[in-house]
Structures are given as C-alpha cells and as structure tokens.
Steps between C-alpha positions, in 0.01 A plus 500: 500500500838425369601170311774321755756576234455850555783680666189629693376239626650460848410836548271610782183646352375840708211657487420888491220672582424776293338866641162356362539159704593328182753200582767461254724208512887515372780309555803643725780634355766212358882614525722387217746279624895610417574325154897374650317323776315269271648126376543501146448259221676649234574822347336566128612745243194648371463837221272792561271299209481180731132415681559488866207274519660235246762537673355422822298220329820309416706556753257465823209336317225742536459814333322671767849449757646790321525677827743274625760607260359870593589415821854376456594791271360744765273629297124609610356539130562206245506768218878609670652188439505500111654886397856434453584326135686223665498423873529169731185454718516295844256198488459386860417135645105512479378620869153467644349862597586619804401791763796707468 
C-alpha cells in the first residue's frame, strides 16, 4: 500500500466495515514525534521562496523525505515550514519510520 519510505509504512492497516458491509481499509492514526527529541544533522537557513523538496533532496537525498524535516520542526503540514522571509529549519539524522 505504502512505499517503505513512507512515514506510513509501519503503520498497522485497519479495516472498517461500512453500514452497507463495505470493508474499507486505512491505516491507523501516526503521531508526530516532538521535533527537540530528534538527532540533528544540521540546521539550514532557508527563505519563504526556497523548495522544501530541493531542500530535502540535498540535504537527506530524497525529495520525497520532506517529512522528516516536518517532523523535526514540529510541523504537521510541509506548507508551515516556508512562511517566514528568513528562518532556520532543523534537518534531523535520517530515521527509518516508526510506530509512534
């Protein structure tokens, strides 16, 4: 369902039966980790014009990690990283997803 990349993943997949009998399947609920708990890497200056997925290209070599740096700046939607017109992001140590 998810590519092991994914911060889905590791997730355990339910399933939901609908009124109709229907089964649906989802993944459970994952809870963003506290950003000050995670190892960093570095710290990166970025401007409100910057890519996060460049960004997340060159500094943890795959674009589609950009919810790493999400994680480690506490924030839940990638668009909330990039509003100020200068700010320093938190790039963490690459982690495998987890179940938390």
């Amino acid at each position: 369902m998810f590519d092991p990349h994914s911060r889905y993943y590791l997730l355990e997949t339910a399933e939901h039966t609908t009124p109709d009998g229907q089964k649906v399947a989802y993944k459970r609920r994952r809870f963003l980790p506290q950003g000050y708990t995670l190892t960093l890497s570095s710290e990166v200056t970025v401007t409100r014009d910057d890519r996060l997925d460049l960004i997340t290209a060159k500094l943890l070599g795959e674009a589609e990690q950009f919810w790493q740096i999400c994680d480690a700046n506490n924030a839940m939607k990638p668009e909330d990283l990039l509003v100020e017109s200068v700010q320093v992001l938190r790039v963490p140590i690459p982690q495998p997803p987890s179940q938390a």
